[in-house]
PDB file of the backbone (N, CA, C, O) and the ligand in Angstrom, with CONECT records:
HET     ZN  A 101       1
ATOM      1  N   UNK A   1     182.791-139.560 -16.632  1.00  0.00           N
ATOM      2  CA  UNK A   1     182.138-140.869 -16.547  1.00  0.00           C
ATOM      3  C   UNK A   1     180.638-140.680 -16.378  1.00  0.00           C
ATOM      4  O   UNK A   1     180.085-139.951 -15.554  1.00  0.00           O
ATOM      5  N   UNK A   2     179.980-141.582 -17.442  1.00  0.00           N
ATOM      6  CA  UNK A   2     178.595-141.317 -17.094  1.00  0.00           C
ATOM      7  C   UNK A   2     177.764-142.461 -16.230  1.00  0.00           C
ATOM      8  O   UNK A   2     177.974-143.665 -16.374  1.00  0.00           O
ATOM      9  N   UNK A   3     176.948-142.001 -15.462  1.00  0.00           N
ATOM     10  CA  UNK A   3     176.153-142.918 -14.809  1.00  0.00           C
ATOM     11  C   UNK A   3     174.660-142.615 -15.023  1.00  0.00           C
ATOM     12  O   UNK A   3     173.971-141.604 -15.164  1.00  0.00           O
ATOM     13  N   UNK A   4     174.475-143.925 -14.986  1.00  0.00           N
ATOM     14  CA  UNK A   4     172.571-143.625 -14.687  1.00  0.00           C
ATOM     15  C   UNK A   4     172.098-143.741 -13.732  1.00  0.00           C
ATOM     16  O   UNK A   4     172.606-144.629 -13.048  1.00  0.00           O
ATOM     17  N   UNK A   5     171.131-143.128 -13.215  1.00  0.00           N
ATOM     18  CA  UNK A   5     170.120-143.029 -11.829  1.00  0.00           C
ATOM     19  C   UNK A   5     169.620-144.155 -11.930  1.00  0.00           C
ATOM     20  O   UNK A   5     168.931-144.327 -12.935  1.00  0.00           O
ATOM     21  N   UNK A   6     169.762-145.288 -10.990  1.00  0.00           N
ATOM     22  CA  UNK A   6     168.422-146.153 -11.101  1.00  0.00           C
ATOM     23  C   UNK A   6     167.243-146.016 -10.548  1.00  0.00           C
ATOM     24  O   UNK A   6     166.350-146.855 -10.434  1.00  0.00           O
ATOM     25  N   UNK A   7     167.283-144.735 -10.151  1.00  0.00           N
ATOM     26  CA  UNK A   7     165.417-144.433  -9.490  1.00  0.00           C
ATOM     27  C   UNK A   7     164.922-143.414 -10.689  1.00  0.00           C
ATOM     28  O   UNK A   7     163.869-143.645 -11.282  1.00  0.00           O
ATOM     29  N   UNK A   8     165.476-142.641 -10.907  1.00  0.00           N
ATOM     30  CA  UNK A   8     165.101-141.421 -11.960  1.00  0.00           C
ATOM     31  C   UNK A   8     165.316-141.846 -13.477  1.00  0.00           C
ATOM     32  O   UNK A   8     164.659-141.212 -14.303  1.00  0.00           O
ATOM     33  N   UNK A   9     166.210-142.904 -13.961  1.00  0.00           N
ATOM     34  CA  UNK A   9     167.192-143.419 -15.064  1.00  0.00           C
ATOM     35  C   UNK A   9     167.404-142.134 -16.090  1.00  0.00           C
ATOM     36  O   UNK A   9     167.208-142.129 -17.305  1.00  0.00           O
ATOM     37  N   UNK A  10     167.955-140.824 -15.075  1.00  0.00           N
ATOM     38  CA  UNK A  10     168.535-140.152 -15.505  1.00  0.00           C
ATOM     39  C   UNK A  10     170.028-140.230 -15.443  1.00  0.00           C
ATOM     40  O   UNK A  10     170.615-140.691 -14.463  1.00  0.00           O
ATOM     41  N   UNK A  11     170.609-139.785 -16.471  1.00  0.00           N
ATOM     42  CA  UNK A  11     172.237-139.852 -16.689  1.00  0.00           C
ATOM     43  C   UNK A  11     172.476-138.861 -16.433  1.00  0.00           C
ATOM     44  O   UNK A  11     171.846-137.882 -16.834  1.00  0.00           O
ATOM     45  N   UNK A  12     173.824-138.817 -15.410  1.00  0.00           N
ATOM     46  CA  UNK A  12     174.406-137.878 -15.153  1.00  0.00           C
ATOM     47  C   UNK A  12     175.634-138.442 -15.012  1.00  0.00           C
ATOM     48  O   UNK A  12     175.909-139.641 -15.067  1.00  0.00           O
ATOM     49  N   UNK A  13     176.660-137.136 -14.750  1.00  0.00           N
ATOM     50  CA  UNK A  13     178.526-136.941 -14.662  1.00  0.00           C
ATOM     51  C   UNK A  13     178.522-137.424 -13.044  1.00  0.00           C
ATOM     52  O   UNK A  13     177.892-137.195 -12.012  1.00  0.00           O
ATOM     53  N   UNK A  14     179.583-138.199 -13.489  1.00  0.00           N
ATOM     54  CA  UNK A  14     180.339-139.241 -11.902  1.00  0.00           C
ATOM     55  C   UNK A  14     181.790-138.821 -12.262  1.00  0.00           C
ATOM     56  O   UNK A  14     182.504-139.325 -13.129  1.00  0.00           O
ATOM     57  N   UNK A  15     182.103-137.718 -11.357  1.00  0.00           N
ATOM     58  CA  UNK A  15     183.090-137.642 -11.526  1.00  0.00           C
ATOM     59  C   UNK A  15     184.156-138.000 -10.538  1.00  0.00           C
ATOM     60  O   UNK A  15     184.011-137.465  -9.439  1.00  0.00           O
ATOM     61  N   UNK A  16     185.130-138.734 -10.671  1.00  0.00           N
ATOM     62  CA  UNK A  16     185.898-139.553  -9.194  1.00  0.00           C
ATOM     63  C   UNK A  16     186.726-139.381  -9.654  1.00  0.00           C
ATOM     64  O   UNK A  16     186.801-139.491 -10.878  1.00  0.00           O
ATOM     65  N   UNK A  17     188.018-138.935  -8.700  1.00  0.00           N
ATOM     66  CA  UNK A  17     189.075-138.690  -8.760  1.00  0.00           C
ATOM     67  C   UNK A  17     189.898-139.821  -7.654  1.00  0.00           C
ATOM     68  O   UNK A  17     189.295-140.350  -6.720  1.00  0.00           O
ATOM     69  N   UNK A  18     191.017-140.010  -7.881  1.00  0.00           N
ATOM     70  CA  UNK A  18     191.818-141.368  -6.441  1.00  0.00           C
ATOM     71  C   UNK A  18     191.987-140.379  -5.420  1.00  0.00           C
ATOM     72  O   UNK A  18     192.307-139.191  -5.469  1.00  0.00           O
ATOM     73  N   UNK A  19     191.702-141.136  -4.506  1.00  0.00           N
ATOM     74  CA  UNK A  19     191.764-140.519  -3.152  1.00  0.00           C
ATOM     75  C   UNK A  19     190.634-139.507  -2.633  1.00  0.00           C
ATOM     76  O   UNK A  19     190.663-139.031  -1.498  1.00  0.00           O
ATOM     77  N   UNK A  20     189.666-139.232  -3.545  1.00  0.00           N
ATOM     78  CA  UNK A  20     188.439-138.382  -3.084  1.00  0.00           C
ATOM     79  C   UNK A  20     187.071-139.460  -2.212  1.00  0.00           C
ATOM     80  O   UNK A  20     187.318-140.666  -2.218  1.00  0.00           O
ATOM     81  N   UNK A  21     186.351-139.223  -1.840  1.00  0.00           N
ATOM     82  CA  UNK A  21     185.532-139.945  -1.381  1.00  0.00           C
ATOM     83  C   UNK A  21     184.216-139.706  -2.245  1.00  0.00           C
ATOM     84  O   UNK A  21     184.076-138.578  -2.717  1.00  0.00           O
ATOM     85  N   UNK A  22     183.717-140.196  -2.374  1.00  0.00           N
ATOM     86  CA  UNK A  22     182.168-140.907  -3.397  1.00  0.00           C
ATOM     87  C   UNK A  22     180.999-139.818  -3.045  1.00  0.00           C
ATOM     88  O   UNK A  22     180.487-139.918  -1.930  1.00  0.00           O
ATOM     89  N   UNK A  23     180.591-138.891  -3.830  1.00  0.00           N
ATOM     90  CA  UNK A  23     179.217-138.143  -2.891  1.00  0.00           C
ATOM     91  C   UNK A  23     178.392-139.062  -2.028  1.00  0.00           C
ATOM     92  O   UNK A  23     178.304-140.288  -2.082  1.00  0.00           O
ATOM     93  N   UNK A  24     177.733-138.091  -1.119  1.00  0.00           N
ATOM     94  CA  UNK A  24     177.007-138.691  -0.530  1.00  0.00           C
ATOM     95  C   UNK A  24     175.985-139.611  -1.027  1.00  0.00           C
ATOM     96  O   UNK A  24     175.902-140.813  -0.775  1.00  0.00           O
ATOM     97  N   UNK A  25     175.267-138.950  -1.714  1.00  0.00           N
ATOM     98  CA  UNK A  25     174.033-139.493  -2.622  1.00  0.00           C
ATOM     99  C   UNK A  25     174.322-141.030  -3.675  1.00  0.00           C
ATOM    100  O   UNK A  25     173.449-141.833  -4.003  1.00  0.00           O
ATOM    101  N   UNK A  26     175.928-141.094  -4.066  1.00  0.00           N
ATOM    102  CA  UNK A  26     176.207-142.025  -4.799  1.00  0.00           C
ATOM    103  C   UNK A  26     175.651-143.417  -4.722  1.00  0.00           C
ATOM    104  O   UNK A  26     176.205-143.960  -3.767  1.00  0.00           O
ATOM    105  N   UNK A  27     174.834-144.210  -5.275  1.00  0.00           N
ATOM    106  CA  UNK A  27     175.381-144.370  -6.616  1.00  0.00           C
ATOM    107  C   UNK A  27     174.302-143.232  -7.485  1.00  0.00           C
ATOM    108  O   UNK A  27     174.674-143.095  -8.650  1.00  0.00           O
ATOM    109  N   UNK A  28     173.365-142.615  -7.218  1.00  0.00           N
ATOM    110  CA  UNK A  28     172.915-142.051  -7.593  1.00  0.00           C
ATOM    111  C   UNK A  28     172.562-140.686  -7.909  1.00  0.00           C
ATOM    112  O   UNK A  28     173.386-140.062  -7.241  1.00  0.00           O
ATOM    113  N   UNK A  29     171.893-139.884  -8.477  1.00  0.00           N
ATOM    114  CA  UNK A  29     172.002-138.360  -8.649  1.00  0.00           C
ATOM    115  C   UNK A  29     172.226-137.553  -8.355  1.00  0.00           C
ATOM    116  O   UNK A  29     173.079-136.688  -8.549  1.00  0.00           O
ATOM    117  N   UNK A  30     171.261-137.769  -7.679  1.00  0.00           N
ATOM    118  CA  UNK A  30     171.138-136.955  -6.236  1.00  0.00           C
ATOM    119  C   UNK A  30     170.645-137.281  -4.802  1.00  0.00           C
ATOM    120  O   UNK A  30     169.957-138.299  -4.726  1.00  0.00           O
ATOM    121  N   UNK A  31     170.830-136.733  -3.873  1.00  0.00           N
ATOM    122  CA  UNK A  31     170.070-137.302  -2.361  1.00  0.00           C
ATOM    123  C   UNK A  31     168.992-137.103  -2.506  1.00  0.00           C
ATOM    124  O   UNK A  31     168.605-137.494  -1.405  1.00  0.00           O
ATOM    125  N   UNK A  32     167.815-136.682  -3.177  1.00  0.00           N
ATOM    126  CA  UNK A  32     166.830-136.493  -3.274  1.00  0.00           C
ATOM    127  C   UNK A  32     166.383-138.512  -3.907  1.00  0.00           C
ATOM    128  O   UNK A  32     165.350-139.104  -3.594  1.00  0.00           O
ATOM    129  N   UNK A  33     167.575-139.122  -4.832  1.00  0.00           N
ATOM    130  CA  UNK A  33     167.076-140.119  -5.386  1.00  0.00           C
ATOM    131  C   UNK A  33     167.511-141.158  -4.491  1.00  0.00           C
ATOM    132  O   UNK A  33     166.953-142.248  -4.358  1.00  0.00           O
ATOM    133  N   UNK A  34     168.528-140.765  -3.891  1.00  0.00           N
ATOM    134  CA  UNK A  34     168.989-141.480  -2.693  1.00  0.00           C
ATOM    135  C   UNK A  34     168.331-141.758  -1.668  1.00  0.00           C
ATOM    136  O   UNK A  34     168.701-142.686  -0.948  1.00  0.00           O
ATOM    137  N   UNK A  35     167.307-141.080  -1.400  1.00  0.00           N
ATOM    138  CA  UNK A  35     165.942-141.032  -0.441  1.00  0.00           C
ATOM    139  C   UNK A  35     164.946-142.048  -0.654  1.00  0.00           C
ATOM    140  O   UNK A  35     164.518-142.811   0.212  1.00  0.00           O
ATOM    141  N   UNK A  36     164.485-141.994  -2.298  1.00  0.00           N
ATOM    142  CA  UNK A  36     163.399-142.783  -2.354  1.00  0.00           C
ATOM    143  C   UNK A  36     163.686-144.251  -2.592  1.00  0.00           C
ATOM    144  O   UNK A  36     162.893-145.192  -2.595  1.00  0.00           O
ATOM    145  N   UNK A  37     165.019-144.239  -2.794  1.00  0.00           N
ATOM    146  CA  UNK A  37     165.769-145.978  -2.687  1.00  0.00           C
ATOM    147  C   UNK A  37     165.807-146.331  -1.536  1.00  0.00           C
ATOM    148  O   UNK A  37     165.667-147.511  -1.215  1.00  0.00           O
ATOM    149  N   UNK A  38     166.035-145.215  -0.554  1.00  0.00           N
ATOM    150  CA  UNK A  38     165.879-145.701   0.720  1.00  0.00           C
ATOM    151  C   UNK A  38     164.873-146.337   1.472  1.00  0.00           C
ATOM    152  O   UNK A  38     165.006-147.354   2.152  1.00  0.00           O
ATOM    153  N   UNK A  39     163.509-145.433   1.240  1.00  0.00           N
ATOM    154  CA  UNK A  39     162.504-145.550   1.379  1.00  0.00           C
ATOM    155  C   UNK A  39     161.293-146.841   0.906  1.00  0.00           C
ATOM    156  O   UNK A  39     160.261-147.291   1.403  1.00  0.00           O
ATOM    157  N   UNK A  40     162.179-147.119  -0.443  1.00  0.00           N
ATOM    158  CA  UNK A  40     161.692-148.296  -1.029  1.00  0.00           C
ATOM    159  C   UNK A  40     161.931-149.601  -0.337  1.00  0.00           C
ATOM    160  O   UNK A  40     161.261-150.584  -0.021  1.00  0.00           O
ATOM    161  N   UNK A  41     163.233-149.171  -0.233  1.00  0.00           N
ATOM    162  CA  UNK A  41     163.862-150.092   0.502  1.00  0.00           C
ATOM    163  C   UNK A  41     163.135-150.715   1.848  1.00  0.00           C
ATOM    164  O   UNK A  41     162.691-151.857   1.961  1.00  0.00           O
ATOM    165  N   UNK A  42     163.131-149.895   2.625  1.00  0.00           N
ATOM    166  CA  UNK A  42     161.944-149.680   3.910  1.00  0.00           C
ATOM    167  C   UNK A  42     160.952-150.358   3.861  1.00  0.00           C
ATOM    168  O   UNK A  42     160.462-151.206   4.607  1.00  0.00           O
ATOM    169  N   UNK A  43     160.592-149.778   2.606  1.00  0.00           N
ATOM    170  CA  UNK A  43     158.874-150.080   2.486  1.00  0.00           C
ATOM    171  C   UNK A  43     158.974-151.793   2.044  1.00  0.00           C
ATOM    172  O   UNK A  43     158.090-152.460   2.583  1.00  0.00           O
ATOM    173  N   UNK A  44     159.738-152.423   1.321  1.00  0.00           N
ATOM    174  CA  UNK A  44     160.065-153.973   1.109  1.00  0.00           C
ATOM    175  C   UNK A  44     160.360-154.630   2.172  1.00  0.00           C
ATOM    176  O   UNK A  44     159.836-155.712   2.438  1.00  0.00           O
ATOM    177  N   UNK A  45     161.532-153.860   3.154  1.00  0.00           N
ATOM    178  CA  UNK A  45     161.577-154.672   4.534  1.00  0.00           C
ATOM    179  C   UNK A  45     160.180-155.274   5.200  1.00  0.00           C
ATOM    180  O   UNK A  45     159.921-156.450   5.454  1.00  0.00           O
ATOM    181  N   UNK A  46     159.236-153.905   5.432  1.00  0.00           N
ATOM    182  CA  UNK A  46     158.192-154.114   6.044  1.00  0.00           C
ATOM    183  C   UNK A  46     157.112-154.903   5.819  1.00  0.00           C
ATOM    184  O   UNK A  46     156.251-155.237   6.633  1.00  0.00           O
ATOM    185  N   UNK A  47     157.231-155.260   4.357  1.00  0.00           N
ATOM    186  CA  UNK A  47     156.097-156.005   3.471  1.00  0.00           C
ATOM    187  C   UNK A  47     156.442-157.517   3.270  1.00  0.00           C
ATOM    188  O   UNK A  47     155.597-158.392   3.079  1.00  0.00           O
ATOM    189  N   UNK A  48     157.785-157.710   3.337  1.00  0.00           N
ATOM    190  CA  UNK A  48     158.900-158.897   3.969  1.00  0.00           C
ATOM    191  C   UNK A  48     158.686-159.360   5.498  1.00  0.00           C
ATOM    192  O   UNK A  48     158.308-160.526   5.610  1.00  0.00           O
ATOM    193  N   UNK A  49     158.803-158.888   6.278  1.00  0.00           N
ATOM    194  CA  UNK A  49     158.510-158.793   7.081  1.00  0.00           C
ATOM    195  C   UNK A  49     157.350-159.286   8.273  1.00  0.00           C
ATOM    196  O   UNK A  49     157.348-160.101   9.196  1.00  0.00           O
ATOM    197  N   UNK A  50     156.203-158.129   7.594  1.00  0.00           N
ATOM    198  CA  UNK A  50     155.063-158.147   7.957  1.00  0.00           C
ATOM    199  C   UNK A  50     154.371-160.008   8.218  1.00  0.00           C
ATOM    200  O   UNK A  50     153.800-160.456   9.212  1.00  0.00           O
ATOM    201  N   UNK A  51     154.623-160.524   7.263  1.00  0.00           N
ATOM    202  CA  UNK A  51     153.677-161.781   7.252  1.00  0.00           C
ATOM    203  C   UNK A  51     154.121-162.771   7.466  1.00  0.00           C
ATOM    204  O   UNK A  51     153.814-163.771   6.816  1.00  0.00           O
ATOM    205  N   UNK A  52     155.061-162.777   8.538  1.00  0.00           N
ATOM    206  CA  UNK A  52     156.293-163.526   9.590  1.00  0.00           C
ATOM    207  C   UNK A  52     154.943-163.568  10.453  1.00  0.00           C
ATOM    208  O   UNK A  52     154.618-164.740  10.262  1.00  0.00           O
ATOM    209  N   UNK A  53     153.894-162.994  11.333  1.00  0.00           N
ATOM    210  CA  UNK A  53     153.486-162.885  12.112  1.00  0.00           C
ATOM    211  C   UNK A  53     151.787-163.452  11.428  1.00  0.00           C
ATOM    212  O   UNK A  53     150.738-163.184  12.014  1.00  0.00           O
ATOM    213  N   UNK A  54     151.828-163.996  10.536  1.00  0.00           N
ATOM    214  CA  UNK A  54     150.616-164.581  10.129  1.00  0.00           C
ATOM    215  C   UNK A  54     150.130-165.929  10.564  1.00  0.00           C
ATOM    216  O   UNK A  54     151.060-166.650  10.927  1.00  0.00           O
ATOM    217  N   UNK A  55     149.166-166.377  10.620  1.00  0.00           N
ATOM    218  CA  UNK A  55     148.623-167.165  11.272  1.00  0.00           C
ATOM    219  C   UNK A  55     149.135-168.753  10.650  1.00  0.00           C
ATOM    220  O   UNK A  55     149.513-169.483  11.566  1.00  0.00           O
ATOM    221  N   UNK A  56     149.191-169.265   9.535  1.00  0.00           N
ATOM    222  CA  UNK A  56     150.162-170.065   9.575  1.00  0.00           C
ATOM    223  C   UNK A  56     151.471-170.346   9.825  1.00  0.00           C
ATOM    224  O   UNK A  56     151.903-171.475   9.593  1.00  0.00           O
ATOM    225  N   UNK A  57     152.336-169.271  10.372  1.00  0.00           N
ATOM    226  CA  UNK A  57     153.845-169.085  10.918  1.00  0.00           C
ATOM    227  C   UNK A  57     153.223-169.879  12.358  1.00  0.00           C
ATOM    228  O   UNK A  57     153.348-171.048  12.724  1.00  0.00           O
ATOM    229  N   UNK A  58     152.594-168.853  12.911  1.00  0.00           N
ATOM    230  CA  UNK A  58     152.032-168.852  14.294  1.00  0.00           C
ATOM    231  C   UNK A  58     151.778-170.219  14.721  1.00  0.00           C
ATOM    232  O   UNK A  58     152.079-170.545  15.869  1.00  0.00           O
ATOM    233  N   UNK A  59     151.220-171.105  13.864  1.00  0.00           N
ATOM    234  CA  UNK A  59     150.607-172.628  14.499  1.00  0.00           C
ATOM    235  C   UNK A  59     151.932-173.445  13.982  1.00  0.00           C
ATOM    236  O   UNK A  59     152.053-174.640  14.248  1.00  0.00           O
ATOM    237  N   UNK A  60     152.639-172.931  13.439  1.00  0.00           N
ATOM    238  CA  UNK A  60     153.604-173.974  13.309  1.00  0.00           C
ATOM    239  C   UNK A  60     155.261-173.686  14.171  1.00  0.00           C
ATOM    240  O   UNK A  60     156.344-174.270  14.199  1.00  0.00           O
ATOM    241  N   UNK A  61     154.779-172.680  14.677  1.00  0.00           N
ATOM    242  CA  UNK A  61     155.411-172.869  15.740  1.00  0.00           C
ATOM    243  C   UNK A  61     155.183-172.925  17.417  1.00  0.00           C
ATOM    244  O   UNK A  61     155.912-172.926  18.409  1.00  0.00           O
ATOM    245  N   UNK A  62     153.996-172.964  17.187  1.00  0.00           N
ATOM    246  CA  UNK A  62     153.383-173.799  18.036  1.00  0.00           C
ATOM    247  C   UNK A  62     153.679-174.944  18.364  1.00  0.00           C
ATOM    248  O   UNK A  62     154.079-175.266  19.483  1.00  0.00           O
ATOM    249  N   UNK A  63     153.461-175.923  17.112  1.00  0.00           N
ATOM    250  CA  UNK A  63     153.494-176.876  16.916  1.00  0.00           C
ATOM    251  C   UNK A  63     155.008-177.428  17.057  1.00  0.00           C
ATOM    252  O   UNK A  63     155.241-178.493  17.628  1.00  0.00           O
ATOM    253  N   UNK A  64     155.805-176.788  16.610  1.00  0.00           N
ATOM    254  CA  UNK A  64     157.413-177.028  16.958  1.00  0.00           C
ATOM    255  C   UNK A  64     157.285-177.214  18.240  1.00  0.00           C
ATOM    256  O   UNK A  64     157.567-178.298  18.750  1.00  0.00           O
ATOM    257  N   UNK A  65     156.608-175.633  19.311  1.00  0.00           N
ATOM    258  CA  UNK A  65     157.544-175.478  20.875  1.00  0.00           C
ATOM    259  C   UNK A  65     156.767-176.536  21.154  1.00  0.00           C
ATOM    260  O   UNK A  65     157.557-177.249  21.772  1.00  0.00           O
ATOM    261  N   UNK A  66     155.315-177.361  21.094  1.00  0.00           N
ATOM    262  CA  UNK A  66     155.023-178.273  21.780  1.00  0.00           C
ATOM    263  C   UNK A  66     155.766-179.413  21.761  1.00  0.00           C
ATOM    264  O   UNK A  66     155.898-180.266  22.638  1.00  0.00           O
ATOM    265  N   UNK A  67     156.301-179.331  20.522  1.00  0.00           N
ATOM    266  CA  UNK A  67     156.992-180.987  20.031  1.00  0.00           C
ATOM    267  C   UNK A  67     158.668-180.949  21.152  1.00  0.00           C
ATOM    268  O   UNK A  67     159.187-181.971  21.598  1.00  0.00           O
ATOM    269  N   UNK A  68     159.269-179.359  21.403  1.00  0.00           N
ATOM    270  CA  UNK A  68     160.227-179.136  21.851  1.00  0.00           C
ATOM    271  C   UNK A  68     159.947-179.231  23.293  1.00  0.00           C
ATOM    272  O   UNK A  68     160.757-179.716  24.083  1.00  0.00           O
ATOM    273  N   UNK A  69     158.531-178.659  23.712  1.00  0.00           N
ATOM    274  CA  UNK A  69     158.944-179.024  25.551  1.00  0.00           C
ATOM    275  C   UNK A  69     158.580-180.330  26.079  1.00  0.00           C
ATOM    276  O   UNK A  69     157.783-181.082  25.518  1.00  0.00           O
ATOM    277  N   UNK A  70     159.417-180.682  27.599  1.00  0.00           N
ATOM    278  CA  UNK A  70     158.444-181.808  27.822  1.00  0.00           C
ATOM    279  C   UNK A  70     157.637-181.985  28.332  1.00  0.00           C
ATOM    280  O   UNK A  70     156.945-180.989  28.546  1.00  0.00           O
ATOM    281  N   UNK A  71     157.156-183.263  28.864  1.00  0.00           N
ATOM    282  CA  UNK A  71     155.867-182.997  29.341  1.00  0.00           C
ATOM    283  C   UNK A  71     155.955-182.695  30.995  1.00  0.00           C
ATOM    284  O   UNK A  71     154.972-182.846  31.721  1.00  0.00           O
ATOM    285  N   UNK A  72     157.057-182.318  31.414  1.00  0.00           N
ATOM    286  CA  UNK A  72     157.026-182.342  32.637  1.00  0.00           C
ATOM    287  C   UNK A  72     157.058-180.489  33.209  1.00  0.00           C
ATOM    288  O   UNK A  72     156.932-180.070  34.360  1.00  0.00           O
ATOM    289  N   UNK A  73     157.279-179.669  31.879  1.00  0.00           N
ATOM    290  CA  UNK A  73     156.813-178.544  32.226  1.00  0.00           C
ATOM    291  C   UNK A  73     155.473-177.859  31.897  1.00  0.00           C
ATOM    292  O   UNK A  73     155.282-176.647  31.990  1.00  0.00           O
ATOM    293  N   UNK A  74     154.438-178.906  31.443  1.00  0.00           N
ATOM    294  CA  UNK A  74     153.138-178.907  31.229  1.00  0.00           C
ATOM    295  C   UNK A  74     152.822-178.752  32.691  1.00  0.00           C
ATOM    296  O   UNK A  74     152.334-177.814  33.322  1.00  0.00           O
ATOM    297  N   UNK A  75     153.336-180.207  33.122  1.00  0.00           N
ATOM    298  CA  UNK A  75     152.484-180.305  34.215  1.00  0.00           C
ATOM    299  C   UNK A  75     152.715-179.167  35.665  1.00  0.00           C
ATOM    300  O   UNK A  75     151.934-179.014  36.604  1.00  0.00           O
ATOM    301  N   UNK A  76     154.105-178.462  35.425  1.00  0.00           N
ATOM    302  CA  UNK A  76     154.326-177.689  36.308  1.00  0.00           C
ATOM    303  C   UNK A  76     153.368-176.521  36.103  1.00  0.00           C
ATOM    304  O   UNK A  76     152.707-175.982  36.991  1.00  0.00           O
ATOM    305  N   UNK A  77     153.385-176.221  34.869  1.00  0.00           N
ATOM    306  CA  UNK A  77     152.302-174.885  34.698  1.00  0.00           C
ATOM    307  C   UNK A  77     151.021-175.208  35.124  1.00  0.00           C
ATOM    308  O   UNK A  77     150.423-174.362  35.788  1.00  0.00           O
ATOM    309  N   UNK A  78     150.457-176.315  34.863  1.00  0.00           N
ATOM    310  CA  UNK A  78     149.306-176.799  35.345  1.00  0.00           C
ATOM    311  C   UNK A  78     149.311-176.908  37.191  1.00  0.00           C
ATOM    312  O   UNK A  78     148.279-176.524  37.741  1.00  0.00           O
ATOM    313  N   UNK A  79     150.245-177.327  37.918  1.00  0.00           N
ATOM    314  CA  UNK A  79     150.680-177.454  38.872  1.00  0.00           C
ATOM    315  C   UNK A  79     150.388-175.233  39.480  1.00  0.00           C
ATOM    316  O   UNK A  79     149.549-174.829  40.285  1.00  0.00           O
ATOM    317  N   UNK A  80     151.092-174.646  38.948  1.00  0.00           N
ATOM    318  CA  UNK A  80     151.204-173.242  39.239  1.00  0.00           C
ATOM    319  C   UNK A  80     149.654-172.800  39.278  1.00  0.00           C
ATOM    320  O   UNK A  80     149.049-172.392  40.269  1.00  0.00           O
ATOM    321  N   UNK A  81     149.182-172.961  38.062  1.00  0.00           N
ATOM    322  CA  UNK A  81     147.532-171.827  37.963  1.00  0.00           C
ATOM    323  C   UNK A  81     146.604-172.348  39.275  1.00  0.00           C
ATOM    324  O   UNK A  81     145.778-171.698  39.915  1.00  0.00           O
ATOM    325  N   UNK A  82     147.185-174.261  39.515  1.00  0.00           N
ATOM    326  CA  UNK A  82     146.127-174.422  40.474  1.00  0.00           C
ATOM    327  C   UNK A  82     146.598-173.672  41.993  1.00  0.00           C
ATOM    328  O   UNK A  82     145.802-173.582  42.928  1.00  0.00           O
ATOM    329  N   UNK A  83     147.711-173.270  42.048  1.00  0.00           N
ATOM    330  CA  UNK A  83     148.437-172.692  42.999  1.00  0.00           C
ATOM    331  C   UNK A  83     147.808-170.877  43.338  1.00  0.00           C
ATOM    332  O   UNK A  83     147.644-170.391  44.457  1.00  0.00           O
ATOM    333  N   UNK A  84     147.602-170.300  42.221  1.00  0.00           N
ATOM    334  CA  UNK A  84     147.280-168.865  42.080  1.00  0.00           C
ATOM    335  C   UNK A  84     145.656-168.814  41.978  1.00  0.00           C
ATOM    336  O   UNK A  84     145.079-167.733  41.852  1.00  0.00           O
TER     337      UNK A  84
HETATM  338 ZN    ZN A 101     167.945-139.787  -9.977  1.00  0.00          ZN2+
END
């Protein structure tokens, strides 16, 4: 059975038999290609990720927790700093 690498789109022999278990590296070549899918992978999480913490996320949830608390734990915090 032939397969192609989708990192390398080299073809290579997949050979599976019932009851054997799948190489490690599968679906691909080798673990060497198995690595940089990984890695890609990684590297998309982080870039996904990353701009969760940008400044329009930030004010709008702001803007949520203000709309969510009431006003009666304003005034306790205000109540506390004059305390400390
Ligand atoms: Zn490959």
């Amino acid at each position: 059975m032939k397969k192609e690498c989708s990192i390398c789109e080299e073809k290579f022999d997949f050979v599976y038999q019932k009851g054997e278990q799948f190489p490690p590296y599968f679906p691909f070549c080798s673990s060497r290609c198995k690595q940089i899918d990984l890695a890609r992978w990684l590297n998309e999480e982080y870039q996904i990720s990353s701009p969760i913490t940008g400044e329009e996320l930030t004010t709008k949830d702001e803007e949520a927790l203000a709309d969510f608390l009431p006003d009666e734990v304003e005034d306790d915090c205000i109540t506390d700093e004059k305390k400390a």
